[in-house]
C-alpha positions as CSV (number, residue, x, y, z in Angstrom):
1,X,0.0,0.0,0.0
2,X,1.3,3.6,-1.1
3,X,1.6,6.3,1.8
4,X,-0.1,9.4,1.2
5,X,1.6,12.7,1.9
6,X,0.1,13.8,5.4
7,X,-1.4,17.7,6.0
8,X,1.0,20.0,8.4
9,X,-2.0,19.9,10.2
10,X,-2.4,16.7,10.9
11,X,1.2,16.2,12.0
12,X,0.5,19.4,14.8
13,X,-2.6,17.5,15.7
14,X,-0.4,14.5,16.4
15,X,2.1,16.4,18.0
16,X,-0.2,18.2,20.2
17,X,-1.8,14.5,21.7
18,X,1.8,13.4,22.3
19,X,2.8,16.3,24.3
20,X,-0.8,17.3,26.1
21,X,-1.3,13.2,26.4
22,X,-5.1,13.3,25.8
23,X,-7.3,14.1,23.3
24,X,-9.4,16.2,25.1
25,X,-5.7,18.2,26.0
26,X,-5.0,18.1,22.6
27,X,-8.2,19.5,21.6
28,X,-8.4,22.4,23.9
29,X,-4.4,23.6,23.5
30,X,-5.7,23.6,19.6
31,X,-9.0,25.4,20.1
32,X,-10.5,22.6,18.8
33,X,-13.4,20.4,18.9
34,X,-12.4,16.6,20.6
35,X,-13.9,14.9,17.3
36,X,-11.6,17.0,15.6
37,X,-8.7,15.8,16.9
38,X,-9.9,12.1,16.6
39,X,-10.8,12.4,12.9
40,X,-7.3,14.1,12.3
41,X,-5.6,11.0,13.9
42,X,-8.0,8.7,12.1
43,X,-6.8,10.5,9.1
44,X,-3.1,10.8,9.6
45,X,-3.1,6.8,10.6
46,X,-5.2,6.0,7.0
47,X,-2.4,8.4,5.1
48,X,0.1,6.3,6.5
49,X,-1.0,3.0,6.8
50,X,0.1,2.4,10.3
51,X,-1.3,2.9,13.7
52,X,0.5,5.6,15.7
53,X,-1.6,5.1,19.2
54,X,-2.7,2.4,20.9
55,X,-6.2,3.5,22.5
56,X,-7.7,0.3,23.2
57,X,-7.4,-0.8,26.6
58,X,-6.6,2.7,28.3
59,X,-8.0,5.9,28.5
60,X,-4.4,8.2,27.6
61,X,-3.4,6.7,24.0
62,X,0.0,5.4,24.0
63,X,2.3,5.4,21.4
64,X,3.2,2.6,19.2
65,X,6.3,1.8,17.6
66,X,4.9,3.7,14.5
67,X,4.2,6.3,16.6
68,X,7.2,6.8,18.3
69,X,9.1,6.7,15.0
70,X,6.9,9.6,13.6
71,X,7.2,11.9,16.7
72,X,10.9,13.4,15.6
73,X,10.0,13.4,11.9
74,X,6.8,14.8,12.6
75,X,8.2,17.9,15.0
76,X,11.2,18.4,12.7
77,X,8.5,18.9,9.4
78,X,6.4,21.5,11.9
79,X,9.9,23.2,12.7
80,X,10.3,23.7,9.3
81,X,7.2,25.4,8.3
82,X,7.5,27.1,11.6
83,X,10.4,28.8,10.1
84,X,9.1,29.4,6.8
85,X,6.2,30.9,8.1
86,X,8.2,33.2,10.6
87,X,10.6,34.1,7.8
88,X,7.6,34.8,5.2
89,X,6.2,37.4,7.8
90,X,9.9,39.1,8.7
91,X,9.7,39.5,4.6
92,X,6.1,40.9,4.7
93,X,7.5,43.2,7.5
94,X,11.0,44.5,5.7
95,X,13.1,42.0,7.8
96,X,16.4,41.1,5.6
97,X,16.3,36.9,4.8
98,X,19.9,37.1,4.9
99,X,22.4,39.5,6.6
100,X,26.0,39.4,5.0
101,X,28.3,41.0,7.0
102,X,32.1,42.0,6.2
103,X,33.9,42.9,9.2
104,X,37.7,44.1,9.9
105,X,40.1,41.8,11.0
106,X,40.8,43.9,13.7
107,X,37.4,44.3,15.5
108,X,38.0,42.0,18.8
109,X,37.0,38.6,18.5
110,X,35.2,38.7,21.6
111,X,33.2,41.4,21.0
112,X,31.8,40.4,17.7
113,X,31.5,37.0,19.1
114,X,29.2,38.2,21.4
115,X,27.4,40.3,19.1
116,X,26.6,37.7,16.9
117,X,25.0,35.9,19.7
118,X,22.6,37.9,21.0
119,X,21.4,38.8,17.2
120,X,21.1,35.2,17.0
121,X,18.4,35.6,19.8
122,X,17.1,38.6,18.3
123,X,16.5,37.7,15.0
124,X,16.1,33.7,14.9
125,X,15.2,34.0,11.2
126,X,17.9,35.9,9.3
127,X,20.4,33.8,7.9
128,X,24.0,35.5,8.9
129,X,27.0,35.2,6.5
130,X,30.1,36.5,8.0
131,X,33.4,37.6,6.3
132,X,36.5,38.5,7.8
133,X,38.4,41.0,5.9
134,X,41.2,43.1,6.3
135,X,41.9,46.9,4.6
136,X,39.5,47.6,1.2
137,X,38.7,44.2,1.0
138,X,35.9,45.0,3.7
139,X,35.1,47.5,1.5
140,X,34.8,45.5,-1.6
141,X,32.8,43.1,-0.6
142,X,30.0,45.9,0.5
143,X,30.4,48.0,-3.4
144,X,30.1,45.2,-5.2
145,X,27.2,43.5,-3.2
146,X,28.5,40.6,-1.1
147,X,28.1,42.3,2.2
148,X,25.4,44.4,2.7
149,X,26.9,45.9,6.1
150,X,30.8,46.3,6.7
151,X,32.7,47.6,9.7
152,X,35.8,48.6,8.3
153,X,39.2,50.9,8.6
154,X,39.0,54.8,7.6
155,X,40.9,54.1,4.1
156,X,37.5,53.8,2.7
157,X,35.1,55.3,4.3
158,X,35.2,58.7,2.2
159,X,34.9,56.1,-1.0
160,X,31.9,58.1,-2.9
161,X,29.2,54.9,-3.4
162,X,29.5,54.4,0.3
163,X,28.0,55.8,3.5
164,X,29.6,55.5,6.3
165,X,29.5,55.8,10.2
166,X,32.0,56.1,12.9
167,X,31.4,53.3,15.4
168,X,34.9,53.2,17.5
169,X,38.8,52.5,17.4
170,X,40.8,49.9,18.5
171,X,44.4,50.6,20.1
172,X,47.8,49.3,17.6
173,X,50.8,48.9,19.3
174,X,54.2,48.2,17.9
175,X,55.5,45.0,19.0
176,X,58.5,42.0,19.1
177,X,59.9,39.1,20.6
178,X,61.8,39.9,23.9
179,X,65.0,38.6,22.4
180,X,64.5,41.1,18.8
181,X,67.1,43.9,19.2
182,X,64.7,46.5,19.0
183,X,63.0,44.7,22.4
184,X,66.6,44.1,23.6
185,X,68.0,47.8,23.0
186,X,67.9,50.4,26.0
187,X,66.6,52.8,23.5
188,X,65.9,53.0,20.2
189,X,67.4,56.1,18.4
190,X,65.3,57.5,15.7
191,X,65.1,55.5,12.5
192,X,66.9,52.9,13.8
193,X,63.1,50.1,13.0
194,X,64.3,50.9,9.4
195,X,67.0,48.5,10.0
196,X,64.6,46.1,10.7
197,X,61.9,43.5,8.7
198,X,58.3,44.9,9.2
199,X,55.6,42.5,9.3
200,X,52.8,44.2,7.4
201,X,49.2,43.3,7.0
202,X,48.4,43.8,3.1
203,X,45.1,43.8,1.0
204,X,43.5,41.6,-0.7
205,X,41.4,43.9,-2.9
206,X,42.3,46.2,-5.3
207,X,40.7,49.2,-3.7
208,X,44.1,50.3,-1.6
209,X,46.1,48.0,-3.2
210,X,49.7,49.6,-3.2
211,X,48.8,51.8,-0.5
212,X,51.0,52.5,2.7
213,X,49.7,52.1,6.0
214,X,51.8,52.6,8.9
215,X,54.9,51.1,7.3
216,X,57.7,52.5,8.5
217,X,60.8,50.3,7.4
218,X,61.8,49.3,4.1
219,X,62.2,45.9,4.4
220,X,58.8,44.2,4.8
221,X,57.4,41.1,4.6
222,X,53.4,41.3,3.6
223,X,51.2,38.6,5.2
224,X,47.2,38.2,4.3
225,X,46.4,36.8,8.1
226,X,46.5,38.5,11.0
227,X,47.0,35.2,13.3
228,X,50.1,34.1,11.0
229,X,51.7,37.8,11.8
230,X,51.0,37.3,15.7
231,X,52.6,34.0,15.4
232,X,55.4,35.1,13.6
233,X,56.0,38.0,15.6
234,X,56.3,36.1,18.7
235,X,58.9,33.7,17.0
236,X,60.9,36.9,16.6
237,X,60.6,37.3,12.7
238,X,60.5,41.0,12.9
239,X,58.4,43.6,14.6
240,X,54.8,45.0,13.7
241,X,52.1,46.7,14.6
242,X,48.9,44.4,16.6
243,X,45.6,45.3,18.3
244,X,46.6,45.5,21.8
245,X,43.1,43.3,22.6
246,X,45.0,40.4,20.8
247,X,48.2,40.7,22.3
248,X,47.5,41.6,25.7
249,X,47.9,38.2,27.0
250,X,51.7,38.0,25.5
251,X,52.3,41.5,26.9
252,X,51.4,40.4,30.2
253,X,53.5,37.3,30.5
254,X,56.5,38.6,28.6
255,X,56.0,36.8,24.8
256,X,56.3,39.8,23.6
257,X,57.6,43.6,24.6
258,X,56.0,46.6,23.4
259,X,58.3,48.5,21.6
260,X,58.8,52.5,22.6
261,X,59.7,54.0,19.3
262,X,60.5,57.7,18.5
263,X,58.5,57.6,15.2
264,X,55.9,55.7,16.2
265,X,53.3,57.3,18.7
266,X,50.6,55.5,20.1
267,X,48.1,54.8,16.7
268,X,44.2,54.3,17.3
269,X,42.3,52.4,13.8
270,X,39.3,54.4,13.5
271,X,36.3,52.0,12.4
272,X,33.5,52.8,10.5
273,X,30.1,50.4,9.9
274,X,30.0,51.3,5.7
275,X,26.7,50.5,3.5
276,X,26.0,51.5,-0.4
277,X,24.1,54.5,-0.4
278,X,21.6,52.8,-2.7
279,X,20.8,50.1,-0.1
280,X,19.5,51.5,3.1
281,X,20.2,48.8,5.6
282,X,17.3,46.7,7.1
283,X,16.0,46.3,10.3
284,X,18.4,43.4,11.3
285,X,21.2,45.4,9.7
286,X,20.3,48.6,11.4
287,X,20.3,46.6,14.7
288,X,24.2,46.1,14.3
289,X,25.0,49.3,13.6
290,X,23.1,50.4,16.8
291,X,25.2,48.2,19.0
292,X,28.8,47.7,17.3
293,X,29.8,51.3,18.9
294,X,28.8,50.9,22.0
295,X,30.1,46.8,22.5
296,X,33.6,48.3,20.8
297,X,33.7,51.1,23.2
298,X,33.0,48.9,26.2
299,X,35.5,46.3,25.2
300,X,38.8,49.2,25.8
């Protein structure tokens, strides 16, 4: 015998007698009539060809094997159209489907961590797609479309398809192993880090590609990851500049030595959340920009 393809409405009728453990429970959590619920049993049994409770005998149906099998399936099927449903109505309501959101390498982990979480509570619905960027790629993923929302470094914010809004810093601080010379010496004269390899972050995008940003020596070493620079760093290949959030633990037990240089006061990466100006963020979208300054500020 074929199975039939049961209504969503049968399988939440089902559901509800397994949870409530009654019909007559079952018919008043539904607002429903108790012949209801017993003709949508009736009918989801007939669609399936099996008995899912055993009523005979006792007055609270019990499930069968059948039964039992179904009750998983049945609540991951209504957790499915649950979410369509909820999603269809965000839509009907200007709630973004998707958020895609391109953020700076150098926003702390911790924070956006954290941030992501609680929109995870807020907005169950909206499917998040994070990238991690560093420089104009951040900025290249928002112009051409891939990100609807970036939080980025000041390079681009004055770019003129973009709007942008200040939402914070985060602290750089020039740093080496404790046995590099510039760690070792007493004190550094000026433009003696010339003598030494830089570790530089570079770009990955074309939109500041060639550009300078706080290099001071001419022999560098570029590097597209943030976490192979730390790691290099603290092995002693050269010196650089890190957020002091990500090496604050090293600083403390002596991995690596913040350097004092004469040419190098203290540097604070302005951030900016960045959206086309032809695409007004959402509601979701608009929620992150509300709270990225404030979590950024808290975090120094």
């Amino acid at each position: 015998m074929d199975v039939a393809q049961p209504t969503i409405d049968h399988l939440r009728i089902f559901l509800a007698v397994v949870e409530e453990g009654s019909f007559n429970r079952a018919a008043r959590k539904l607002g429903r009539a108790v012949s209801v619920v017993s003709y949508g049993i009736a009918n989801l049994e007939s669609q399936l060809g099996v008995v899912v409770f055993e009523r005979r005998g006792s007055r609270r149906p019990e499930l069968t094997e059948a039964g039992k099998a179904l009750v998983s399936e049945a609540r991951s099927v209504a957790n499915d159209v649950d979410g369509l449903l909820a999603k269809m109505r965000n839509l009907r309501q200007g709630l973004e489907a998707e958020l895609a959101l391109a953020v700076d390498v150098m926003v702390p982990c911790d924070v956006l961590a954290q941030l992501l979480r609680d929109f995870q509570a807020i907005y169950p619905s909206v499917t998040l797609r994070l990238h991690v960027e560093a420089l104009g790629a951040v900025a290249a993923l928002v112009l051409d479309g891939r990100a609807s929302l970036g939080i980025a470094g000041p390079e681009i914010a004055s770019h003129a398809e973009l709007e942008s809004q200040g939402v914070g810093g985060v602290e750089l601080v020039p740093v080496a192993a404790p046995s590099h010379p510039l760690a070792l010496a007493r004190t550094l004269a000026p433009g003696e880090i010339r003598k030494h390899l830089q570790l530089v972050l570079t770009d990955r995008s074309s939109l500041t590609e060639g550009q300078e940003f706080s290099v001071f020596s001419p022999r560098t070493w570029r590097l597209a990851d943030l976490g192979a620079k730390h790691a290099l760093l603290k092995e002693g290949i050269g010196w650089g500049n890190m957020p002091r959030h990500m090496v604050s633990a090293d600083l403390a037990d002596g991995t690596l030595t913040e350097l004092v240089l004469p040419e190098h006061p203290r540097i604070d990466l302005r951030l900016n959340a960045i959206w086309r100006r032809d695409t007004l963020p959402g509601p979701a979208a608009s929620w992150v920009l509300d709270q990225i300054g404030g979590r950024l500020s808290a975090s120094q």
